[in-house]
C-alpha positions in Angstrom: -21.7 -22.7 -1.7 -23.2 -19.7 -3.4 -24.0 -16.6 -0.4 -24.5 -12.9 -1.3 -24.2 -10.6 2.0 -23.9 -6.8 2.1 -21.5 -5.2 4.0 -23.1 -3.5 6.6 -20.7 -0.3 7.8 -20.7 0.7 4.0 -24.6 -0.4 2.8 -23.5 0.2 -0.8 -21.1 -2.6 -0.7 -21.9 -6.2 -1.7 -20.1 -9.4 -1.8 -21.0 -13.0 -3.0 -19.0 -15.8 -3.7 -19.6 -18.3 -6.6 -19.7 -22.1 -6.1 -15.6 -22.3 -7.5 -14.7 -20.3 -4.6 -13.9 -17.0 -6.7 -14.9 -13.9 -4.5 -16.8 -10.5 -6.1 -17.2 -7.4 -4.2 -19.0 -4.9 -5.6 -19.6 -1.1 -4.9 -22.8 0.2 -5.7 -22.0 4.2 -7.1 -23.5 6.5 -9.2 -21.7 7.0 -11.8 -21.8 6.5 -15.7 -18.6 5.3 -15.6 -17.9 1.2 -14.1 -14.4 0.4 -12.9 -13.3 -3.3 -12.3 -11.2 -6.3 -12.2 -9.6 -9.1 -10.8 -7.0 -9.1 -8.4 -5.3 -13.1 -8.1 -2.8 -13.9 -5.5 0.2 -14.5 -7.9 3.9 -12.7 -7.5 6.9 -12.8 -7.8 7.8 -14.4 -4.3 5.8 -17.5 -6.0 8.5 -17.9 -9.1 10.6 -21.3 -8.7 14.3 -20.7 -9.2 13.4 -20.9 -12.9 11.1 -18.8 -13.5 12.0 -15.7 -12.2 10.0 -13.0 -13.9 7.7 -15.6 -15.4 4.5 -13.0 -12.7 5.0 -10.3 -14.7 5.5 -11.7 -17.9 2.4 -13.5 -17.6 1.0 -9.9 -17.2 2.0 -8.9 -20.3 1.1 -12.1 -22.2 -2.8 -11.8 -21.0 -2.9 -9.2 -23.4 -1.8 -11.4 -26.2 -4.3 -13.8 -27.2 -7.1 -16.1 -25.6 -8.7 -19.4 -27.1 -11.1 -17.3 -29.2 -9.3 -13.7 -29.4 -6.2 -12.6 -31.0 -3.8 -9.7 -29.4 -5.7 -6.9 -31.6 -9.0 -8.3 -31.1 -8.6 -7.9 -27.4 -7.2 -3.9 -27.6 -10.2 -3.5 -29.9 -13.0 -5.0 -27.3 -11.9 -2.6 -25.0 -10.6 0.4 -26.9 -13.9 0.9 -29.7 -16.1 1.3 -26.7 -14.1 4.1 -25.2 -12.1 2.2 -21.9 -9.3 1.7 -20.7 -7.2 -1.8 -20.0 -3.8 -1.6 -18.1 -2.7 -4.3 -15.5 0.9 -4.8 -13.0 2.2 -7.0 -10.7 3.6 -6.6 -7.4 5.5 -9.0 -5.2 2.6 -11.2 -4.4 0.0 -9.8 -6.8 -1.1 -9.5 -10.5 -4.1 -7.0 -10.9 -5.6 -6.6 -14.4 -8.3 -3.6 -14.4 -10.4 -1.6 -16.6 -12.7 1.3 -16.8 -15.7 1.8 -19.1 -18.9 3.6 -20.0 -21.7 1.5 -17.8 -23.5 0.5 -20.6 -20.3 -2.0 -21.6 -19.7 -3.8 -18.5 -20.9 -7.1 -19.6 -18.6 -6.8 -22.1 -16.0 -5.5 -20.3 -16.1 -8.2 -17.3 -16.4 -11.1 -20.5 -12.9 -9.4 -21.4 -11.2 -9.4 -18.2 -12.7 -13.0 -17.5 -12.0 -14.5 -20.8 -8.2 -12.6 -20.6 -7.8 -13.8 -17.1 -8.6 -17.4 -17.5 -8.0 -18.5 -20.9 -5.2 -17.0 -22.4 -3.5 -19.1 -24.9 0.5 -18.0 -24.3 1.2 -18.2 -28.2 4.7 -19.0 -28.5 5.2 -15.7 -31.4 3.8 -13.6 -29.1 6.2 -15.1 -26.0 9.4 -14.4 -28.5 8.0 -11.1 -29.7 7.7 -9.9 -25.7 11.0 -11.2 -24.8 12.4 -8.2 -26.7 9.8 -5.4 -24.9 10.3 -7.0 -21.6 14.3 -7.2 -21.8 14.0 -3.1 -23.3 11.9 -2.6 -19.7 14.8 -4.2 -18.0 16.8 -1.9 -19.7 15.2 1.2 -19.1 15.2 0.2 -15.6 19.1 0.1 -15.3 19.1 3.6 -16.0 16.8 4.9 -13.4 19.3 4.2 -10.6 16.7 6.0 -8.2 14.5 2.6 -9.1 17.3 0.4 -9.6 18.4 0.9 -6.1 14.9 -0.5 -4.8 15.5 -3.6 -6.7 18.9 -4.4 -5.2 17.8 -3.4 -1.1 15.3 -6.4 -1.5 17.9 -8.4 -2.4 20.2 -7.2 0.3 17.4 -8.2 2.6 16.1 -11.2 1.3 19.3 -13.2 -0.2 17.8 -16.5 -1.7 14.8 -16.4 -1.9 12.0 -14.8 -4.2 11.2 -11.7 -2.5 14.4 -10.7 -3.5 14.4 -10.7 -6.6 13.2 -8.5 -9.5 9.8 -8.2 -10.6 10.5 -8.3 -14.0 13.1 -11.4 -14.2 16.6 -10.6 -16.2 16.9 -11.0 -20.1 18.8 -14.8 -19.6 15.9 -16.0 -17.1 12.9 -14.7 -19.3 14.7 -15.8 -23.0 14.4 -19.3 -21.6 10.1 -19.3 -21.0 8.2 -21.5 -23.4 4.6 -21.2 -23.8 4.2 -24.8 -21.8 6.2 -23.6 -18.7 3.9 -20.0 -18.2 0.7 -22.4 -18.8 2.2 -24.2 -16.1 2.6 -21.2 -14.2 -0.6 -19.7 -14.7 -2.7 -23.1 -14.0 -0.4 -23.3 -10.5 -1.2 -20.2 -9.5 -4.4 -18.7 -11.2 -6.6 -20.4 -8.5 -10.6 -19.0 -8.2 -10.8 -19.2 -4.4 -7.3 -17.0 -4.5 -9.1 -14.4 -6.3 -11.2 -11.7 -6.5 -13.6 -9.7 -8.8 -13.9 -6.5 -8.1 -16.4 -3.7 -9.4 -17.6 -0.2 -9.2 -20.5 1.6 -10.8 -24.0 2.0 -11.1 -24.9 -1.8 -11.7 -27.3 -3.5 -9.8 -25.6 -6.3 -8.0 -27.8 -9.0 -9.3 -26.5 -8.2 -13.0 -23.0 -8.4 -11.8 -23.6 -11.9 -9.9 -25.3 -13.0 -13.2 -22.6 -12.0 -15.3 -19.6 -13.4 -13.3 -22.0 -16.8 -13.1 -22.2 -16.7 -16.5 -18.4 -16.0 -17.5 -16.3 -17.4 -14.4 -18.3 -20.0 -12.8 -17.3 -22.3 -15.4 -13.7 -21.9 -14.3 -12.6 -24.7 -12.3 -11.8 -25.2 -8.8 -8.0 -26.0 -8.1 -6.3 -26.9 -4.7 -5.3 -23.6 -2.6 -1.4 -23.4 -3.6 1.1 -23.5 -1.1 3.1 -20.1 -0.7 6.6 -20.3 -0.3 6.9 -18.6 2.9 9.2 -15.9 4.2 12.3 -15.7 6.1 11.7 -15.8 9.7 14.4 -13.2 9.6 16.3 -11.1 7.1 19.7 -9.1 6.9 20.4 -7.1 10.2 23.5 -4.4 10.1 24.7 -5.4 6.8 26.2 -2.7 4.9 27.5 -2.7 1.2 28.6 -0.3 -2.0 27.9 -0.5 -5.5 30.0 0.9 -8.2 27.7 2.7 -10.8 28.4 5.5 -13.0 25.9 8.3 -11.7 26.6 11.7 -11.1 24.9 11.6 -7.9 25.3 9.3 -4.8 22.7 7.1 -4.4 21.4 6.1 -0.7 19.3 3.7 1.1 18.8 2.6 4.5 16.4 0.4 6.1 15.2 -3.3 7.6 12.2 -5.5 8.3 9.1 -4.1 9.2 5.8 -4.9 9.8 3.1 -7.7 7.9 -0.2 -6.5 6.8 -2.1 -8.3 9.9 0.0 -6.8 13.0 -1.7 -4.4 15.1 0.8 -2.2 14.6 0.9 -1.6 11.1 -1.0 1.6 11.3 1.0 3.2 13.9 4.1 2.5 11.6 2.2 4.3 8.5 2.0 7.3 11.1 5.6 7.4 11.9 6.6 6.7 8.5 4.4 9.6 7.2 6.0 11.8 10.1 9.5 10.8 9.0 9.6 11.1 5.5 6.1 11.0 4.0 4.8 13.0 0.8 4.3 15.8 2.8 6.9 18.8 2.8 6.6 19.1 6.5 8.2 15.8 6.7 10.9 15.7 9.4 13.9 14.0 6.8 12.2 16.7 4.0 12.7 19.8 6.6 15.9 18.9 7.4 17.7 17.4 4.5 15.9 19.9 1.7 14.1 23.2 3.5 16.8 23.8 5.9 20.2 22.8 4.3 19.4 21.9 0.4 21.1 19.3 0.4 18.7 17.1 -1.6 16.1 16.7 -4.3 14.6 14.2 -3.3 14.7 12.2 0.4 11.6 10.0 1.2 10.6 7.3 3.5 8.6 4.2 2.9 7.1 0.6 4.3 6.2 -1.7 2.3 4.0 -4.6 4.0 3.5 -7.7 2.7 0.9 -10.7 3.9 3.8 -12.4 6.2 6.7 -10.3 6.3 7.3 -6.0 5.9 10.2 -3.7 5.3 11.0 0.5 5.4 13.4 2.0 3.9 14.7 5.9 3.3 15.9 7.2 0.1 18.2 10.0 -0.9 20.6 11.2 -3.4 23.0 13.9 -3.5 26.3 15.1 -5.0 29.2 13.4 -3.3 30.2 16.3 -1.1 27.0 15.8 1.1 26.7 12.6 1.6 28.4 11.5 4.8 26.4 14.5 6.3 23.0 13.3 4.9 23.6 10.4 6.2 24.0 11.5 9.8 21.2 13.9 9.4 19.4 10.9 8.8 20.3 9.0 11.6 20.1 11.7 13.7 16.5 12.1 12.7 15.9 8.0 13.6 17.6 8.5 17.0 15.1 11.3 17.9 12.0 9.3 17.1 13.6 6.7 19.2 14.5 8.4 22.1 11.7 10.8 22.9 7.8 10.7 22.8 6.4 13.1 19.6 4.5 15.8 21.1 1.4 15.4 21.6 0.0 18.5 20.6 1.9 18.0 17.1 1.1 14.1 16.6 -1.9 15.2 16.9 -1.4 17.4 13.8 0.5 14.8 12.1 -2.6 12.5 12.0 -5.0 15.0 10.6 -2.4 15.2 8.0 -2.5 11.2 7.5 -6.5 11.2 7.5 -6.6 14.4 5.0 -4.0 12.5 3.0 -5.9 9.3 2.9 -9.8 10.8 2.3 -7.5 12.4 -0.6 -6.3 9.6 -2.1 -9.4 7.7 -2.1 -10.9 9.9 -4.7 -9.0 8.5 -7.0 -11.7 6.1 -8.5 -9.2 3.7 -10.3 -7.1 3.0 -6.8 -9.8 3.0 -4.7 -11.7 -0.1 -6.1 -8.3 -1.7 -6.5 -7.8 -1.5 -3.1 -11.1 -2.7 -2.1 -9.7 -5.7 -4.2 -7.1 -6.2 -2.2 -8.5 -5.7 1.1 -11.3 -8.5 0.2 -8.2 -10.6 -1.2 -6.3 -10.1 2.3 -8.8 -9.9 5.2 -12.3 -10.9 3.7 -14.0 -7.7 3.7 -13.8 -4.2 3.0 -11.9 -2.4 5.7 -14.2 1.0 6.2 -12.4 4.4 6.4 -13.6 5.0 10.1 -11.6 2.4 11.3 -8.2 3.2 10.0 -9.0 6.0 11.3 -10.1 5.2 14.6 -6.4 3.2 14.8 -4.8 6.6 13.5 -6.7 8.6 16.4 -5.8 5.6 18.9 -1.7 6.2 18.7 -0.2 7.4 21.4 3.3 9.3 21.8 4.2 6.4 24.0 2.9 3.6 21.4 5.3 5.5 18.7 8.1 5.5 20.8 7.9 1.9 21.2 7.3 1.3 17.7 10.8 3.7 16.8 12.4 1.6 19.0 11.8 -1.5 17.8 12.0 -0.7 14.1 14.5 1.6 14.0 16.9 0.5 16.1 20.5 0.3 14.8 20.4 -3.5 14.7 17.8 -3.2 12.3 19.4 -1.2 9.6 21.1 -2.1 6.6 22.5 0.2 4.2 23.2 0.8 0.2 24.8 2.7 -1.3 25.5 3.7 -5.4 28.6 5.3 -6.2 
């Protein structure tokens, strides 16, 4: 059933939802520029044993060639009008976006639609990828900072999908035909499991009679089952790689929080206050400002729709990193065992909000997100109430929340040597 509704705490937002079940949200902004989209929920943590890295090759191949388009006529749609056309995957997303002049969104959303939905997976263009993709692998080996990343997931989720790679290893991807990433992409591609999403000055009526036009057509599948997550992952397991770095490589860190817990938000907060992109940051002070022992030392949380995880990073030279590492867990057992100051959390989360209102000018991750967020909970979630949750922490919630993610049972550690 077709319904249009607007979205009432943000009037310039607008959502319908064609008769296939695909989703559009739309922002209404003026602009003479239009960014949009389609998010699909496809990832790596949906890859059979065999197909590992089949998500993001598909990725690349939507740039390669539809039923009526070749791989140049698709760069030159987009790139003779002036826009830009990029795309990524994550664990449990591929996004494929673009931006152009206002006056080309019809052709523009034809693009996306038409890349999104038809492409043809020509087996010459699957062998001449194979050699890009396995150069990305490469280039990836020797960014141990990245690398690192890659083999903590595993660490915490042995056998199964989310821990593997996004982008597959050269003997899984060599062995993809063009039938088995059809296969893929028909399993997983699935309108009701995807969303459209736009921003720009375009009346909404144009963009529900465009996407009626170009993506109604598409047919309706059966929602897909997701291969679920672990009910638990790796607790107080420890391990060392041999690489050949100059530096020590470090990472500690354990299951977190889904998207949908209540407490999500408060763990943003402590994350931010623990190692966050600010230079206030308590690992940042102590680690970097006060002892300069470190370039770099961050903290992050990823969350995912059933499952989460944090981690810290660090590297240093050799000589410093026993003592990093108790700097850091001396920094973990702080948060756990004593309320933040409320005078100073409350400076910490007008340092979260500033950080945030910052980050949503960025036109290009903004509509992305209100993508996602559509994608995820049905709606755009408005500012003012991630805010109002930021405001609503208390030094007493925090504590609990330290407690129960960073306890010591709940950390795992890697280390590159």
């Amino acid at each position: 059933m077709n319904r249009t509704r607007k979205n009432f705490l943000d009037e310039n937002i607008y959502y319908h939802e064609l008769k296939n079940g695909l989703r559009i949200v739309h922002k209404q902004q003026a602009s003479d520029i239009v960014y949009c989209g389609f998010i699909t929920d496809c990832g790596t943590r949906d890859e059979q044993p065999s197909e590992h890295g089949m998500a993001h090759y598909v990725e690349h191949l939507l740039f390669k060639g539809t039923s009526k388009r070749s791989s140049r006529q698709i760069i030159n749609r987009i790139e003779f009008i002036g826009g830009e056309l990029n795309a990524y995957t994550t664990k449990e997303e591929t996004v494929i976006y673009a931006a152009c002049l206002k006056e080309y969104f019809s052709r523009t959303l034809e693009l996306l639609a038409d890349m999104t939905f038809h492409s043809a997976f020509p087996q010459p263009e699957i062998k001449k990828e194979l050699s890009v993709i396995c150069d990305e692998i490469d280039s990836y080996k020797d960014s141990p900072s990245e690398l690192i990343f890659d083999d903590f997931e595993t660490l915490l989720y042995p056998d199964h999908p989310l821990g593997n790679a996004i982008l597959g290893t050269p003997e899984s991807i060599a062995t993809f035909t063009s039938e088995s990433i059809t296969a893929f992409r028909n399993r997983n591609y699935i309108p009701a499991q995807t969303v459209f999403f736009s921003q720009g000055d375009i009346p909404f009526r144009h963009v529900i009679k465009l996407a009626e036009q170009y993506m109604e057509c598409i047919e309706p599948k059966t929602t897909k089952t997701r291969i679920k997550a672990p009910e638990s992952i790796s607790c107080n397991k420890h391990e060392t790689i041999q690489k050949d770095t100059h530096q020590i490589h470090y990472i500690c860190g354990g299951k977190g929080y889904n998207i949908y817990d209540s407490k999500r938000i408060g763990f943003i907060l402590l994350n931010n206050i623990l190692g966050g992109p600010g230079m206030n940051s308590k690992l940042n002070l102590s680690l970097r400002e006060r002892r300069g022992l470190v370039y770099t030392v961050e903290s992050n949380y990823s969350a995912l729709s059933d499952c989460g995880w944090w981690s810290i990073y660090f590297g240093c030279d050799p000589e410093n990193a026993i003592r990093c590492e108790e700097l850091v867990f001396k920094e973990l057992k702080e948060l756990r065992s004593k309320p933040i100051n409320p005078i100073m959390l409350n400076r910490y989360k007008r340092q979260l909000r500033g950080q945030m209102a910052i980050a949503a000018q960025i036109q290009e991750n903004t509509v992305q997100n209100m993508g996602k967020s559509v994608l995820r909970f049905g709606h755009v979630i408005p500012w003012s109430d991630f805010f109002r949750q930021i405001d609503e922490c208390t030094p007493e919630a925090m504590l609990a929340i330290a407690n129960e993610i960073y306890s010591e049972e709940n950390i795992n550690t890697l280390k590159y040597i």
